[in-house]
C-alpha positions as CSV (number, residue, x, y, z in Angstrom):
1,X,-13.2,-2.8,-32.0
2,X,-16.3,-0.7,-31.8
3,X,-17.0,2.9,-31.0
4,X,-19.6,2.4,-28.7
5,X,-18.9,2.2,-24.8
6,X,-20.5,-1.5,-25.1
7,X,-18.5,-2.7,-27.5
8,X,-15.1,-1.6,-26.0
9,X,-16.0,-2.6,-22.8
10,X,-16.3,-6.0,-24.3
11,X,-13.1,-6.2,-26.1
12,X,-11.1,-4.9,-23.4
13,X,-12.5,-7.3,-20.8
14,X,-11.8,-10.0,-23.4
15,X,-8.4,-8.9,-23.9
16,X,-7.6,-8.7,-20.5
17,X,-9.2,-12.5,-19.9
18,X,-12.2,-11.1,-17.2
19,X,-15.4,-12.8,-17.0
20,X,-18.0,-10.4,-16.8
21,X,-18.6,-11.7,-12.9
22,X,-14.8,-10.7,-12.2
23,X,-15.2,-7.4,-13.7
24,X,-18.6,-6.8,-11.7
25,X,-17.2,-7.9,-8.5
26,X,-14.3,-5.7,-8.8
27,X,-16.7,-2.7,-9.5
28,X,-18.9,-3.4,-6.4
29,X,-22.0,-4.4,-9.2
30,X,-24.2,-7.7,-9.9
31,X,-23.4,-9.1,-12.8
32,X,-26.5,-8.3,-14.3
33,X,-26.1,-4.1,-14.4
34,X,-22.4,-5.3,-16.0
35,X,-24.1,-6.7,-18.5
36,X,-26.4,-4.4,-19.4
37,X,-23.2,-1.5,-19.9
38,X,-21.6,-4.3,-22.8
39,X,-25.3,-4.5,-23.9
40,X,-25.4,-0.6,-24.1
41,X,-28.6,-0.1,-22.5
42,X,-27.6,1.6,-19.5
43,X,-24.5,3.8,-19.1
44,X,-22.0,3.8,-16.1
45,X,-21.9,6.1,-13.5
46,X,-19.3,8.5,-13.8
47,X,-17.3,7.1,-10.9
48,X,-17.7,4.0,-12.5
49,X,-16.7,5.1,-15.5
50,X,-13.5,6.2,-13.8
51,X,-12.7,3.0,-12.3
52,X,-13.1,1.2,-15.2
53,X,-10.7,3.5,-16.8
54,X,-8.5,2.6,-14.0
55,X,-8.9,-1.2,-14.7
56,X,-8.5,-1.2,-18.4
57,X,-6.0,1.6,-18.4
58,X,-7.1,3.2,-20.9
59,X,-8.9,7.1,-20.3
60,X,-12.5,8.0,-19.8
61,X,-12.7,9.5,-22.9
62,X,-11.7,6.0,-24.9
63,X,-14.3,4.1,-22.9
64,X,-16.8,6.8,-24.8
65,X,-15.5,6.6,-28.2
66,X,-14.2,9.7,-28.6
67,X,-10.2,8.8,-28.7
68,X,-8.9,6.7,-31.4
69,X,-6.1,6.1,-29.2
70,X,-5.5,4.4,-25.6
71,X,-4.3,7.3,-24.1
72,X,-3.5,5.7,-20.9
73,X,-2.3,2.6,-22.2
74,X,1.7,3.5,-21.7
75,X,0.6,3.5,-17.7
76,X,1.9,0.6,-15.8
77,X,0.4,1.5,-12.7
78,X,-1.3,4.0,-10.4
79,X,1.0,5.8,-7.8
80,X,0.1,6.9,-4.4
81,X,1.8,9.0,-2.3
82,X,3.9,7.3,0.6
83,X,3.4,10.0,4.0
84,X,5.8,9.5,6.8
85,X,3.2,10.0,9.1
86,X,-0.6,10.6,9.4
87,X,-1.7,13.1,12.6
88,X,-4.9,14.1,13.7
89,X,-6.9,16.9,12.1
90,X,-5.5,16.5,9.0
91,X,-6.8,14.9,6.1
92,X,-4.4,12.6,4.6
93,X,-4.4,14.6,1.0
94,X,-3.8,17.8,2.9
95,X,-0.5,16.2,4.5
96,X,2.3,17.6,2.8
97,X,5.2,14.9,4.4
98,X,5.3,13.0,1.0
99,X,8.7,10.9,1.0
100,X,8.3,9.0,-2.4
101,X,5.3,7.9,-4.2
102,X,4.9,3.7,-4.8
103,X,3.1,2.2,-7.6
104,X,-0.2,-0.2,-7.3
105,X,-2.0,-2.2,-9.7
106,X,-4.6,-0.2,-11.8
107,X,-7.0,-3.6,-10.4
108,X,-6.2,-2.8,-6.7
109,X,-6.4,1.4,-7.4
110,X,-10.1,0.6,-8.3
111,X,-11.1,-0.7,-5.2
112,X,-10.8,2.3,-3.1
113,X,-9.1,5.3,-2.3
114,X,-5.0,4.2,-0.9
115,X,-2.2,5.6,0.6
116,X,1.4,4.5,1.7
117,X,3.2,4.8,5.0
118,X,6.6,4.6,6.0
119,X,7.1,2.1,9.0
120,X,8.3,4.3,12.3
121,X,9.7,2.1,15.1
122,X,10.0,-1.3,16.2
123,X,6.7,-2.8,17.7
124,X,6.1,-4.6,14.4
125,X,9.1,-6.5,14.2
126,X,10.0,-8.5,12.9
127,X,7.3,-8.9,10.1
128,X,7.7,-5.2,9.4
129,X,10.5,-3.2,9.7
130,X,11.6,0.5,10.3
131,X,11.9,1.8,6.8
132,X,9.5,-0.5,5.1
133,X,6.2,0.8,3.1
134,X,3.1,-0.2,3.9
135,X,-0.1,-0.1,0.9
136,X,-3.2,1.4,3.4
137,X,-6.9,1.6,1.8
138,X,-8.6,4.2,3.6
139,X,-11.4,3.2,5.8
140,X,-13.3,3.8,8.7
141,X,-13.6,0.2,10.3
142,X,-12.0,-3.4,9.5
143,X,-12.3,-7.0,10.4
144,X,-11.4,-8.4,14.0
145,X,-7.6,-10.0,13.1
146,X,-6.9,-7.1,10.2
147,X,-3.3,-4.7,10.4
148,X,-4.6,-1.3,10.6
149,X,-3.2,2.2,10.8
150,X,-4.8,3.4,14.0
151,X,-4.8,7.3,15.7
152,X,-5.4,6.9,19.2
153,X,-6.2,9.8,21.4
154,X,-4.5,12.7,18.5
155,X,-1.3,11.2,18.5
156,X,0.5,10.4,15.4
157,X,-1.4,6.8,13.5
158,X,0.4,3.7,14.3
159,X,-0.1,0.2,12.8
160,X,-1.6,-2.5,15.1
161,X,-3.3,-5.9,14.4
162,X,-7.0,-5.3,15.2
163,X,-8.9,-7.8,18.1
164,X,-12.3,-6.3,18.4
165,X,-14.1,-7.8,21.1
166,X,-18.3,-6.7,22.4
167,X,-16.7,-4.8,25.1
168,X,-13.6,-2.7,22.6
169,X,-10.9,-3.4,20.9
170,X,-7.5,-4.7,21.6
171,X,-4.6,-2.7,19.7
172,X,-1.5,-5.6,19.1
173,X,1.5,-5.3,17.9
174,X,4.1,-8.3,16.5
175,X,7.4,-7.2,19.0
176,X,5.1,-7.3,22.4
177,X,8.7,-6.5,24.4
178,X,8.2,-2.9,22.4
179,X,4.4,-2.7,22.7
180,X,2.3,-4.9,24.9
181,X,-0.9,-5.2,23.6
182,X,-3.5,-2.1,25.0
183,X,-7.0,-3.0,25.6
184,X,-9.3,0.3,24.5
185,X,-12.7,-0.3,26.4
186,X,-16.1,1.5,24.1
187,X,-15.8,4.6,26.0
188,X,-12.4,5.3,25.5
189,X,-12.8,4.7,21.6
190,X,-15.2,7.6,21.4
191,X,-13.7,9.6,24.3
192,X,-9.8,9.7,23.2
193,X,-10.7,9.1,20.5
194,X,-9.5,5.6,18.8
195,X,-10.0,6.2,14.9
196,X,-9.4,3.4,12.0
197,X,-8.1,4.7,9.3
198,X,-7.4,2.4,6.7
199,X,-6.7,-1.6,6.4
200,X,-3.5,-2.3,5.6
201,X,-3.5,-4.2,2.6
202,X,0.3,-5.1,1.3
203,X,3.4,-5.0,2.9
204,X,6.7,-3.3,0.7
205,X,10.6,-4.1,2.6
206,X,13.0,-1.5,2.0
207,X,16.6,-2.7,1.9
């Protein structure tokens, strides 16, 4: 293997059986910038450095040729902290109700920023239970039909199926006899407020 960042891009992506197209989608790049890093005439970003890091699992420091050694290469996977329970005014890294930490695929980890939540309540049943763990990546907004963790008017988040219509959004949950589904018109989204999150991207039962 080579010592420049080109040439160990190219034999990780090899040995890990990416195309370069893969490899730029999950970076959030054309294929043609991807390229040009194997090529070695332009040099990642630093954040992208870092997820690359992430996907190869190897350290930043081995993508640059300056460890003989994968020094991340013993890591299975990236943990995130699983909360049990997200409130308003708090930022979720500042939130110091950490019950366990869960483990995500380095591939996954480089697509965003995640968290976990513990499942409080019933409403979700009986596709999610009380006790289960749910794999959240943070953002702001989602698709009409996604499971999101939602904060509506300060109150501890909660996770709802998504319906957005023109008029607002229609917060659903799976056990309607716990939860009828709550219509939030435009208004009430900025007044209360209604906040998204993150999208709610696995789903982990506990037994």
């Amino acid at each position: 293997m080579g010592n420049t960042l080109g040439d160990r891009l190219r034999a990780l992506r090899e040995q890990s059986g990416k195309t370069q197209r893969e490899l730029a989608a999950l970076l959030c790049i054309n294929r043609v910038s991807y390229t040009q890093y194997e090529n070695n005439k332009r040099t990642p970003p630093p954040d992208t450095l870092r997820k690359l890091a992430i996907i190869f699992n190897v350290s930043v420091d081995y993508l640059l040729g300056n460890d003989v050694m994968k020094t991340s290469a013993a890591k299975k996977g990236v943990k995130i902290p699983v909360l049990g329970r997200v409130v308003a005014g708090v930022p979720i890294e500042a939130i110091q109700e950490i019950l366990d930490y869960e483990e995500i695929t380095p591939e996954l980890a480089a697509t965003g920023d995640f968290f976990a939540l513990k499942i409080r309540g019933h409403s979700m049943e009986p596709r999610m239970l009380e006790g289960d763990v749910v794999i959240v990546r943070r953002q702001a907004d989602v698709d009409s039909g996604d499971v999101a963790i939602v904060l509506v008017n300060g109150d501890e988040a909660t996770v709802k199926r998504v319906k957005k219509q023109k008029d607002g959004i229609t917060l659903i949950a799976t056990n309607t006899s716990v939860y009828e589904p709550h219509f939030y018109s435009n208004a009430e989204i900025a007044d209360l407020p209604v906040r998204i999150l993150g999208r709610v991207v696995e789903l982990r039962g506990k037994f």
